[in-house]
C-alpha positions in Angstrom: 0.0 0.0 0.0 1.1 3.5 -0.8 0.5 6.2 2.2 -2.7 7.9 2.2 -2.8 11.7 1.3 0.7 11.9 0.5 2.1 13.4 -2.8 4.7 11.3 -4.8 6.6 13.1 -8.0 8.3 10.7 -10.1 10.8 12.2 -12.5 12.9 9.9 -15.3 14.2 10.0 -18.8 12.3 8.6 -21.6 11.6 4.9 -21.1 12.7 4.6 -17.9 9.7 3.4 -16.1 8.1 6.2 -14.9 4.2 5.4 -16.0 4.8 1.3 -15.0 6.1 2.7 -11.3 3.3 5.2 -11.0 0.8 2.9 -12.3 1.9 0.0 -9.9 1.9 2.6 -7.1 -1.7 3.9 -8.1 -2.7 0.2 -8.3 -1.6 -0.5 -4.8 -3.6 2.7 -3.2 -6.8 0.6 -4.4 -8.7 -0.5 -7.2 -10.1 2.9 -7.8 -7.8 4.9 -9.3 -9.0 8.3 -11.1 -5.9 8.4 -14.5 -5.0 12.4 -15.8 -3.8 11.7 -18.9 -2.7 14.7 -20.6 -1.1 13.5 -23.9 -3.0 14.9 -27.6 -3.3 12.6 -30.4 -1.0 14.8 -33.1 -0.3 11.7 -35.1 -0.8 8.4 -36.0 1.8 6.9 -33.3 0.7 9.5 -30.6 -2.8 7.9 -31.4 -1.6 4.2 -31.4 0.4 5.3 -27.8 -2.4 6.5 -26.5 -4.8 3.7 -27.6 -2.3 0.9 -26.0 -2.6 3.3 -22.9 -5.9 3.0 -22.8 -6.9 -0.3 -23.2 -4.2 -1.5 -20.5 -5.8 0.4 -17.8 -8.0 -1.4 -14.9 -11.5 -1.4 -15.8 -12.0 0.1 -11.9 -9.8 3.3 -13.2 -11.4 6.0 -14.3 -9.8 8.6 -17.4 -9.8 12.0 -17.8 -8.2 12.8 -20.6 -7.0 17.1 -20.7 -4.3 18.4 -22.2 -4.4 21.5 -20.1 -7.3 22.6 -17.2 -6.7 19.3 -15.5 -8.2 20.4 -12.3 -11.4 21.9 -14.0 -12.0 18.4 -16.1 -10.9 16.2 -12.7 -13.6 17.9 -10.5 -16.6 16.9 -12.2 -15.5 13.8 -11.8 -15.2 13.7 -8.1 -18.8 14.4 -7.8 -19.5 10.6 -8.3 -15.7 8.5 -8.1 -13.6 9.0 -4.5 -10.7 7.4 -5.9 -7.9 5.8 -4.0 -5.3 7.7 -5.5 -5.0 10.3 -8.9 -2.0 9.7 -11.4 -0.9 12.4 -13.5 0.3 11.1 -16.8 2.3 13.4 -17.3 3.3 16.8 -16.3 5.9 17.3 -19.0 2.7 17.3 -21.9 1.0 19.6 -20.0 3.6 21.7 -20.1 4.7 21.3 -23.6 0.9 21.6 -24.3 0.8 24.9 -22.3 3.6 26.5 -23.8 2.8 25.2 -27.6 -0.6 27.1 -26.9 0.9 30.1 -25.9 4.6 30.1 -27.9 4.2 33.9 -27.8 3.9 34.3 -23.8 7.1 35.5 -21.9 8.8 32.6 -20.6 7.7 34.2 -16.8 3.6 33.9 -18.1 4.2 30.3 -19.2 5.8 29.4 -15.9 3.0 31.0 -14.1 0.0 29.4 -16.3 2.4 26.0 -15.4 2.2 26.8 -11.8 -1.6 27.6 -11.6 -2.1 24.3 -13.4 -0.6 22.8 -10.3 -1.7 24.8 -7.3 -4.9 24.3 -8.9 -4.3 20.2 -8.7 -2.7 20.0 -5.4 -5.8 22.1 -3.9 -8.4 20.2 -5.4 -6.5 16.9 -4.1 -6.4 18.5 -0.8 -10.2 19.9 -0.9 -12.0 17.0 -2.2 -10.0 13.9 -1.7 -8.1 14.0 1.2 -7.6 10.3 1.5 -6.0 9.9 -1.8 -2.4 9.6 -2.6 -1.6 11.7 -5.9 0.8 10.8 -7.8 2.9 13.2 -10.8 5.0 11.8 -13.5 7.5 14.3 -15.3 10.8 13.6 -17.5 13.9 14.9 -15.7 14.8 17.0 -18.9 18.3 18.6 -17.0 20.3 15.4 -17.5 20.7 15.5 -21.4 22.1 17.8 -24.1 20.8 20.9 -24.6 18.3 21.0 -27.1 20.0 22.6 -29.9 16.7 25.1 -30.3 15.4 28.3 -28.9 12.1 26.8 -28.2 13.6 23.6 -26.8 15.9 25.3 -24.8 13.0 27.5 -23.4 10.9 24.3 -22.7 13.7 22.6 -21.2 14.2 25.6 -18.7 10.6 25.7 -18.0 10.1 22.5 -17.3 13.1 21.8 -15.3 11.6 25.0 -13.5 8.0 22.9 -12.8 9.5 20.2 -11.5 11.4 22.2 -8.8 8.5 23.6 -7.7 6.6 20.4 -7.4 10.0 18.3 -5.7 9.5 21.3 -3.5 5.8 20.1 -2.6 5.7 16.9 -3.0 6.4 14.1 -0.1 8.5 11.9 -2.0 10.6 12.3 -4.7 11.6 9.4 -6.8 13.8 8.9 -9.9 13.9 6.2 -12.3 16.6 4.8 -13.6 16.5 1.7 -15.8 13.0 0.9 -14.6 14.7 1.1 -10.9 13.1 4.1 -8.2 15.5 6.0 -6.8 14.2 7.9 -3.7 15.9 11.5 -4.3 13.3 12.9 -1.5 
């Protein structure tokens, strides 16, 4: 069993077992597990991903799928569903999704409209299902190259940013590594 009410950020490369760990740890909260997926279908393999995603999910899981207002399409859904714990799958669309929608923004407005997203989260967690664990997955984007673009560069910044501020907040901190948890916090 995972604690009750606590907040878990897991962080990772591509492929390294972040969405298995956090689904395992979802899974072990309880059978009712409420899924934030937050990936958009831009083409045929994002579409194929996202299928496979789908149809591996519990039938006891509910899925909300928003690329961006995640707490505004999750609280609806708390009306009916007191889920065990809330996976967030994952922060690092939502925050390309947020800055692709707003490309023109100052980096400092982008961070800010990434930050609402998740004070918005967290407080709804908080208000509504206080026995809950929530869980966050995000790609640890400061151990690679730098991208070799302004706008990846600018992504990579803010998203590095994000996930300071939610290590910050969160409980526990893990990192994967080779499908391995490292607890960092």
């Amino acid at each position: 069993m995972t604690d009750n009410h606590t907040f878990t950020l897991i962080l990772g490369g591509a492929r390294s077992g972040k969405s298995t760990h956090a689904e395992n740890l979802a899974a072990r909260a309880g059978e009712r597990v409420l899924y934030i997926a937050t990936a958009e279908a831009g083409d045929a393999d994002m579409a194929a991903r996202i299928a496979a995603h789908r149809a591996g999910r519990p039938r006891t899981w509910r899925t909300v799928e928003a690329s961006q207002g995640i707490a505004a399409a999750v609280a609806p859904v708390l009306a009916d569903f007191s889920p065990a714990a809330l996976l967030v799958d994952c922060w690092t669309l939502l925050t390309s999704n947020i800055l692709l929608a707003n490309e023109t923004a100052a980096t400092s407005e982008i961070e800010s409209a990434v930050t609402a997203e998740a004070e918005a989260l967290l407080s709804l967690w908080r208000a509504k299902v206080p026995a809950a664990t929530l869980i966050i997955v995000s790609n640890e984007v400061g151990l690679g190259v730098v991208p070799p673009t302004p706008l990846g560069r600018r992504y990579q910044d803010i998203l590095g940013r994000a996930n300071q501020w939610l290590a910050r907040r969160a409980d526990r901190v893990l990192l994967m590594v080779a499908g391995l948890p490292v607890t960092v916090k």
